[in-house]
N, C-alpha and C positions, 0 to 999 in steps of 0.2 A: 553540319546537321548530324552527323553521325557522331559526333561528341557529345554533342544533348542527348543522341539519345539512349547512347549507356548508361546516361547518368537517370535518366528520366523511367528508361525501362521498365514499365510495371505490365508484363506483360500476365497470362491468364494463372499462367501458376501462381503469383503475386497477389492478384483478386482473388482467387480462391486460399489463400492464406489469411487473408484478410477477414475473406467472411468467418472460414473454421475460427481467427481469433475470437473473433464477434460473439462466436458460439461458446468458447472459452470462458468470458464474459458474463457472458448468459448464465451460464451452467454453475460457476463459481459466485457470482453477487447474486445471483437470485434464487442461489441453491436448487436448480431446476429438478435434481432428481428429490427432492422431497415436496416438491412441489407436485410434482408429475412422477408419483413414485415407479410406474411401470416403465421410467425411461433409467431406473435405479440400474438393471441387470447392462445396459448399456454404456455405463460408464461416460457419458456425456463428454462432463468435464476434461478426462485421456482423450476420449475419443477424437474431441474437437482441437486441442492440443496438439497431437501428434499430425492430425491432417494437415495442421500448419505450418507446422518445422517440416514435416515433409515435402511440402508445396512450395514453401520459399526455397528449401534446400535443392530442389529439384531445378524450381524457377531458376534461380541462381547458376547453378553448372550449364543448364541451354544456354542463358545467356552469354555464359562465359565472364559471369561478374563474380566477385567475391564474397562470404558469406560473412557480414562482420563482425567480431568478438567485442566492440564496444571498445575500445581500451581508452583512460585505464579501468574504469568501469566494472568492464568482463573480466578482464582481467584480475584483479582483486578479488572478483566471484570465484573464480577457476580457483583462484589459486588456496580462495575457500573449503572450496569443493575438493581438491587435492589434499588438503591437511586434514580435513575432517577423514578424508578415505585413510589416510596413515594409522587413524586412531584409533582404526581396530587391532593393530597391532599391540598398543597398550590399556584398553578401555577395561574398565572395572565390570562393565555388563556387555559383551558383542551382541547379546541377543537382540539387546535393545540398539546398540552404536551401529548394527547391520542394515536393517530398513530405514534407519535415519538419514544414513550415507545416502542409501538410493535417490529418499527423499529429496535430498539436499540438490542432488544432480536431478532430478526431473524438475523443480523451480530453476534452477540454476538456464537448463532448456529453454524453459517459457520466457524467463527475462531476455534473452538471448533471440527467440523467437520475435516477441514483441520489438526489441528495436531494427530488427532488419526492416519488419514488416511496415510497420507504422512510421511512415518517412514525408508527410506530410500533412502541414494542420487542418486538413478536411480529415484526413484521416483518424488524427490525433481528436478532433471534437467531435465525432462521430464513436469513437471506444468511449468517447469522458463520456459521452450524453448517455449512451449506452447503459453504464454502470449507475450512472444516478437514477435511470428509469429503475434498473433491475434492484437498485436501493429499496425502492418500494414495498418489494414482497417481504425481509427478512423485519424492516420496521412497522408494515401493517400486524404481519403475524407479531411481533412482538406486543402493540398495542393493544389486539383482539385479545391474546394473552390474559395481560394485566386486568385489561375490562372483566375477562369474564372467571379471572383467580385462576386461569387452566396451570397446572405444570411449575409453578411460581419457585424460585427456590428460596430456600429459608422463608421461607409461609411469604416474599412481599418482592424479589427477585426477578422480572420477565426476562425470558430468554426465548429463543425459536427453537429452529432444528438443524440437524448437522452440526458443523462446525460452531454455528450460531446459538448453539445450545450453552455454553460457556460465555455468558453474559459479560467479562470482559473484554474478550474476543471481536465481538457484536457488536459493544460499543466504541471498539477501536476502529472498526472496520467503518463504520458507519460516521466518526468521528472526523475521517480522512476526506469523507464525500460532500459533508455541508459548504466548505466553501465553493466546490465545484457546482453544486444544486445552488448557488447563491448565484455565482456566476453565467448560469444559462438563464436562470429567472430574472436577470436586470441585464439579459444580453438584448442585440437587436433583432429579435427572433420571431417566429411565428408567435401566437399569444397561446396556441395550444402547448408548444416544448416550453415559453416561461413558465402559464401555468403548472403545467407537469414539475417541471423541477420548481418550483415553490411548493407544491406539496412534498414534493422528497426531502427539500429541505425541511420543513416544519414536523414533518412527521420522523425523519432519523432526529431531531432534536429529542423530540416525545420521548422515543424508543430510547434513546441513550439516558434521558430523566427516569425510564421506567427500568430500566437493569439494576439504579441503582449503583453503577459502579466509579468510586471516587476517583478513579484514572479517568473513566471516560469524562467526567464532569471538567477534570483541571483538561484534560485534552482538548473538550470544547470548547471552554472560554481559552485558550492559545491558539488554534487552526481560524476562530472569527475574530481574535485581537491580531493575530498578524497578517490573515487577510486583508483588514480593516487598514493597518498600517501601510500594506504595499500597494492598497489605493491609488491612483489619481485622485479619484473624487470622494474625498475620506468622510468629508460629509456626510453624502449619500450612504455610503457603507457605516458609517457610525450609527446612522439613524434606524439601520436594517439590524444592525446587532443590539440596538436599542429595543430595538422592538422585540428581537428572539429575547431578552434577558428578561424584559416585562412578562413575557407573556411566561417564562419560565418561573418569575418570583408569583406570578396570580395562580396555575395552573399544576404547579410540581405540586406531588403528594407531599407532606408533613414527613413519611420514612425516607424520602429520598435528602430532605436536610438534615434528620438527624442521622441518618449513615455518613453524609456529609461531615458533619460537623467533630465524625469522631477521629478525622485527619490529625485535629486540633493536640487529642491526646490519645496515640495509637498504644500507648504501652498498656491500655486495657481493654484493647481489641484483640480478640485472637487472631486475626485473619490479619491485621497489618501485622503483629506481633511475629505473626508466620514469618512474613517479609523480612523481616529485621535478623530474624535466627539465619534466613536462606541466604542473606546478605555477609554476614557473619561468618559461615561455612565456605562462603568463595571466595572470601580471606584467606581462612586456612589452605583452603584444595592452593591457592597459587601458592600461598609460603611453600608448601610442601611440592607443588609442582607446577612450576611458575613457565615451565614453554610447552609441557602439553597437555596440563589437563588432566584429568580421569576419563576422558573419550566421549565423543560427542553424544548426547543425550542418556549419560551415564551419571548426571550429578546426581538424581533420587537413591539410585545406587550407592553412591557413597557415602550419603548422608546418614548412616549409622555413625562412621569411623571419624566424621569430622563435627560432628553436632553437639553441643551442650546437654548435659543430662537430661534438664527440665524439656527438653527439644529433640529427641530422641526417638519419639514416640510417631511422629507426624508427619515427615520424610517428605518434603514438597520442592516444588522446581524451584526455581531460584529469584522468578518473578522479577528480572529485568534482563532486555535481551544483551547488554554487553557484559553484565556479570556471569550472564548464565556462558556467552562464549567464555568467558576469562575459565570460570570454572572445568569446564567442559574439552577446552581447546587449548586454552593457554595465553600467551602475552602473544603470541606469534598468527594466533586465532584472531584473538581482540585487533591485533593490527589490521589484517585483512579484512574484518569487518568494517573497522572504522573507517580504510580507505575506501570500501565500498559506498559504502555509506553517503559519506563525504564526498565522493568525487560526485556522488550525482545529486545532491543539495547544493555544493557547487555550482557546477554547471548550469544545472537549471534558472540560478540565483543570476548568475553572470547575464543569464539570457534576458531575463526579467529588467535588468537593471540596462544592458543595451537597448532593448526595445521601451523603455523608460523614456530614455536622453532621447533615443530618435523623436518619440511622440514630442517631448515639448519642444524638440527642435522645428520639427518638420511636418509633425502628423503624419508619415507618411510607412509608419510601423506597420506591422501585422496585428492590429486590433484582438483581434482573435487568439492567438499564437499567447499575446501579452497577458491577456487575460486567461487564459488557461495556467499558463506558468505562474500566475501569480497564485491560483486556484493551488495546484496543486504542490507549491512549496507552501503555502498554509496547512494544507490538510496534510500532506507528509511532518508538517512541526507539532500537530498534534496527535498524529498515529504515534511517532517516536515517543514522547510523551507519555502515551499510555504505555508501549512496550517497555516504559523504564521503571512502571508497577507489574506487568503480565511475561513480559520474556517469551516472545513467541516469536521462534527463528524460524521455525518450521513450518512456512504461512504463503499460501499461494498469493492471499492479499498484499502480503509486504513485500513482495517481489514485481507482483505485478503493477503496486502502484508507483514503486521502483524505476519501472522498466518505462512507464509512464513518464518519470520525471526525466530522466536521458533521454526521451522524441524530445523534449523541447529543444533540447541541443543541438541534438542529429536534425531536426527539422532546421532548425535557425539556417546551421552550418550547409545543407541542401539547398537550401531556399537562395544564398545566398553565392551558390556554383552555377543553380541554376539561372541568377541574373546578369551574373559574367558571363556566361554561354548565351545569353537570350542579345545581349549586346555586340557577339561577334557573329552573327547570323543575319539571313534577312530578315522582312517584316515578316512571312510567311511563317517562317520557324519561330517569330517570335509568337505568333497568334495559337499554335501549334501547342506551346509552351504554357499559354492560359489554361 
């Protein structure tokens, strides 16, 4: 008995790390402080953050359990996080490579955070559902927006506020959560959470047609094509993105195809034009300094000394995020992202595809569990996606939906200690174990 219950341990510091995540959650997808600006001076989002790594951390030492670094996961992050911190030693801008670093290790926290915390799939669909509510407020205001021409950029553009103000951003974020919003609304659920997440889904579709932005557009047809794909009942799922695409070709504005359409021929775009100069420049930054970089969020900095005449003038990020490490960090950067990356695309993928083979063996899978992982390695296919026109490393969302995709493992791998332990015990402890 006292083997399970090390393992099972979720004693009060644990629930209360859970909630603070929750509040995390809250705070970050439905940008609470602009929502509720007088909760602004309170810092919410830290707020609720810290209470959590503090509570599991604490939970943890009572217990006498240990805090887990993920490996290799965390590790890849760490070791992220460590090379980036070197790179004030040679960065072209410290003013800038200094709060970057901080940055990088306070996301680095909450990934960290999140997987201790979140260790089983009540847990894990309880943050998804979470976030797909909180999806709500950032693509209502975005539609309110557009309807009534508020704040519009380039006269036809919707965006929100905060972070969400940067209409690529907004539409990646929101990009990642449609399969998840699909997923709860054709689950076996109360009819109020489908409803609820069929509107989150339909309405982050809206919002991501109303930004405007040709990443977000290729990102969503990839996060509902490979949804669609890692199906059981691809039918049903076929029929559901049949329907998001109709209603998209009846309902999208006229600007949103031809912004569209200028994919076709970006060399008389200035904005993709940007991308191709910024692309160009992380060429050179690696010929010239190919293991570290001009220092982490130092490439605008550099792009005087590395940029083509005609491109000179306009000094922009680098607009995809493994260039912008290459440029930034180095090949040695780029590695540790990529393993980070990858190890948890992996994983999650491994999980999906076990819980696969069980159902058609056996039905006797985690329903739930399978269906989230399938969720959410769609909606990570097409955040990445976007981040390979936006380059946004420095993003509470892509850590956290990150951190998301490692519980599906860490759960599987729990789930599956706890029924070897539920088998050497009595009925008692197994009941105990429900």
């Amino acid at each position: 008995m006292e083997f399970v219950r090390r393992r099972t341990g979720d004693g009060g510091g644990e629930v209360l790390a859970f909630v603070a995540l929750v509040g995390f959650a809250i705070s970050t997808y439905a940008s609470i402080a602009h929502l509720i600006p007088a909760l602004g001076a309170l810092r919410p989002a830290l707020a609720s953050a810290l209470l959590a790594l503090a509570s599991i951390t604490i939970g943890r030492l009572a217990a006498g359990r240990p805090f887990s670094l993920d490996p290799p996961r965390g590790l890849f992050l760490i070791g992220l996080c460590v090379w980036a911190l070197l790179s004030m030693i040679w960065t072209r801008a410290p003013e800038v490579t200094r709060p970057m670093v901080f940055e990088l290790f306070k996301l680095a926290a909450i990934y960290l955070t999140v997987v201790n915390v979140v260790n089983s799939t009540a847990r894990l669909s309880r943050l998804c559902f979470v976030i797909v509510i909180c999806a709500l407020a950032p693509a209502f205001g975005t539609i309110d927006r557009w309807r009534s021409g508020t704040d519009l950029i380039d006269g036809f553009r919707a965006s929100w506020e905060g972070v969400y103000a940067d209409p690529n951003h907004l539409s990646m974020t929101l990009v990642a959560l449609v399969p998840l919003a699909l997923f709860f609304a054709l689950s076996k659920r109360g009819l109020w959470q489908r409803a609820v997440a069929g509107v989150s889904a339909v309405s982050c579709v809206a919002a991501i047609v109303f930004t405007h932005s040709r990443g977000g557009a290729l990102g969503l047809a990839c996060s509902v094509g490979v949804w669609v794909l890692l199906g059981q009942k691809r039918v049903r799922a076929g029929l559901v993105a049949l329907a998001l695409l109709v209603a998209l070709v009846v309902f999208a504005p006229s600007s949103f195809w031809e912004r569209t359409e200028t994919l076709g021929r970006f060399e008389r775009d200035l904005s993709a034009m940007g991308r191709v100069f910024a692309w160009e420049i992380t060429a050179d930054i690696s010929r010239d300094r190919p293991m570290t970089g001009v220092g982490l969020g130092a490439f605008q900095s550099a792009w005087g000394d590395y940029a083509p005449r005609e491109a000179r003038g306009i000094s922009l990020v680098a607009h995809n995020i493994f260039l912008s490490v290459v440029g930034e960090l180095g090949l040695l950067g780029f590695a540790l992202l990529l393993g980070f990356v990858g190890s948890g695309l992996g994983g999650a993928f491994k999980v999906w595809r076990a819980l696969s083979r069980e159902r058609s063996v056996a039905a006797s899978s985690d329903e739930t569990l399978l269906g989230i992982t399938r969720a959410l390695i769609a909606g990570s296919a097409g955040f990445l996606l976007c981040d390979l026109f936006s380059g946004y490393l420095i993003s509470a969302h892509f850590f956290f939906f990150w951190a998301l995709l490692a519980c599906c493992e860490r759960v599987q791998a729990r789930s599956a200690v706890l029924a070897t332990a539920s088998e050497a015990t009595p009925a008692r402890a197994r009941e105990a174990l429900r």
